[in-house]
C-alpha positions in Angstrom: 92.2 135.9 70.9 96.0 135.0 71.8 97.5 131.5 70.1 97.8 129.5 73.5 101.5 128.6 73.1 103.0 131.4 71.2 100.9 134.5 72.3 99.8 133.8 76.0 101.3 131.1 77.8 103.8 128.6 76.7 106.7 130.9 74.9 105.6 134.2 76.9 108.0 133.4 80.1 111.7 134.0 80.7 113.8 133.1 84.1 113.1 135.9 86.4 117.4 136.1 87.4 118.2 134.8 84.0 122.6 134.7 84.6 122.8 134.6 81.1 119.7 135.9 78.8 121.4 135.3 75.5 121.6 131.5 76.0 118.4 129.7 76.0 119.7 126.6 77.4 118.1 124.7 80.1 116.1 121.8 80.9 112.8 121.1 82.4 113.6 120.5 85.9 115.1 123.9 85.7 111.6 126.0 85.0 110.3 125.8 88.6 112.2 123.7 90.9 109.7 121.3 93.3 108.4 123.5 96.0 109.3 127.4 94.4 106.8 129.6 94.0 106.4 130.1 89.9 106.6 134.0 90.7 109.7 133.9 92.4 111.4 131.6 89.5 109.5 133.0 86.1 108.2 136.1 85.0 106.1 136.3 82.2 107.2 138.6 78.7 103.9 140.0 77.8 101.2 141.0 79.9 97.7 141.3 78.6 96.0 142.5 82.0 98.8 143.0 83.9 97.7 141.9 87.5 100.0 139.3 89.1 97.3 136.9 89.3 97.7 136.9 85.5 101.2 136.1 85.7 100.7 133.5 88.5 97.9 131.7 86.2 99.9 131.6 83.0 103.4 130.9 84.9 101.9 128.0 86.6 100.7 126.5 83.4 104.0 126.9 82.0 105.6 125.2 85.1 102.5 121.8 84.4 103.7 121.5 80.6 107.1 121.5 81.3 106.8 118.4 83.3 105.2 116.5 80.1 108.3 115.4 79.0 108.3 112.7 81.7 104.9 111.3 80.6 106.4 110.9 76.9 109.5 109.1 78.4 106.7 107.1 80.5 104.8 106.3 77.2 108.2 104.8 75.7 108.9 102.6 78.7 105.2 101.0 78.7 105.3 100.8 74.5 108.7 99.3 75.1 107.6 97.1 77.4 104.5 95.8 75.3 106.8 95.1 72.6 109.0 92.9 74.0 106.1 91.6 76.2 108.0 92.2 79.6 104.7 92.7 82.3 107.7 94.4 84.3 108.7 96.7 82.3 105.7 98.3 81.2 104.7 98.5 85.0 108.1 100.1 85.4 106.6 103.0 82.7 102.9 103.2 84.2 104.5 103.8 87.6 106.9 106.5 85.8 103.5 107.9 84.3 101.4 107.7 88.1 104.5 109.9 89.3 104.5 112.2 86.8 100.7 112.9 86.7 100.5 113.4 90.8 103.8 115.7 90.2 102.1 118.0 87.8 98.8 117.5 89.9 100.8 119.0 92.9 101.9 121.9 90.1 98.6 122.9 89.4 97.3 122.8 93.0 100.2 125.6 93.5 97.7 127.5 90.9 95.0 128.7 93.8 98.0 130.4 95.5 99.2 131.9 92.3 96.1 133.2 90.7 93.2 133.7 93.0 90.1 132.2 91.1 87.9 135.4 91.5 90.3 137.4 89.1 90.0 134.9 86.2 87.6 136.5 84.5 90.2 139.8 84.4 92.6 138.4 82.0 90.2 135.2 80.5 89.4 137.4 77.3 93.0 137.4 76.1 93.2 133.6 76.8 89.9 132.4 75.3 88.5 135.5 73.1 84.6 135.9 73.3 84.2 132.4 73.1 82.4 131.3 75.9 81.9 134.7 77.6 78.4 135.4 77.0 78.7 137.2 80.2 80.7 139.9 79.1 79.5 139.8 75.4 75.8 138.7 75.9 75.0 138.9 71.9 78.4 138.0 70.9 80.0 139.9 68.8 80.0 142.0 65.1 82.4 143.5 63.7 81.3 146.8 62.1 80.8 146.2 58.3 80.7 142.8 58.7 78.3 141.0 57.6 77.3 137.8 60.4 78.7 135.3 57.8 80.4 133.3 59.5 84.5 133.5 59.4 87.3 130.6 58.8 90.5 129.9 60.8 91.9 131.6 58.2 89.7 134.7 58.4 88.0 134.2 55.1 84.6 134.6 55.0 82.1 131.7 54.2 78.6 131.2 53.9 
């Protein structure tokens, strides 16, 4: 199983007409500009299965985090706004937050055009490992030589 940030999703994109690939400089409204098609904006590094709904579900996720930013700036406003007790400024950050929220709900709606839900399970293993897939892996899984103790994080073993 991939790491979600660093293996699979959120550092495993690059601009698709990157100008100038040895400068990583850019802001979040630059990812995927309101209305764009992640597809036609990203491209992702590393491809596990390969199929473009792959690329549309992990690019699209990309495109929802990068608008998280905004909730943080929203979460300052309404904690500003509590400490100085000012009713209109902490409705100035909750209506920040409501804004942001329906943006990135309009982000992941973009997702069913991306990644058509019946190829999920193509490309799921690489997100989520066997966890969870007692489809595929009806007994789970041994490792041969293993014994079924049970492993850490780590990948020491444990009783």
């Amino acid at each position: 199983m991939f790491e979600y940030a660093y293996g699979f999703g959120l550092y495993n994109w690059k601009f698709a007409t990157d100008k100038s690939p040895d400068t990583f400089e850019y802001t979040n409204e630059m990812l995927v500009p309101k209305g764009v098609s992640t597809k036609k904006h990203l491209s992702m590094i590393r491809k596990f299965n390969g199929c473009t709904d792959e690329e549309g579900f992990c690019l699209n996720h990309v495109a929802i985090v990068s608008k998280s930013n905004m909730l943080v700036q929203a979460h300052d406003i309404i904690f500003e706004g509590v400490r100085k007790q000012d009713r209109a400024l902490v409705n100035k950050g909750m209506q920040k937050h409501l804004v942001t929220l329906k943006d990135m709900s309009e982000t992941f709606a973009w997702m069913w055009a991306e990644s058509r839900p019946k190829m999920y399970l193509n490309f799921r293993t690489f997100i989520m490992g066997i966890t969870g897939n007692e489809d595929i892996f009806p007994g789970g899984v041994l490792y041969k030589g293993l014994s079924d103790q049970k492993l850490s994080f780590r990948g020491e073993t444990g009783a």
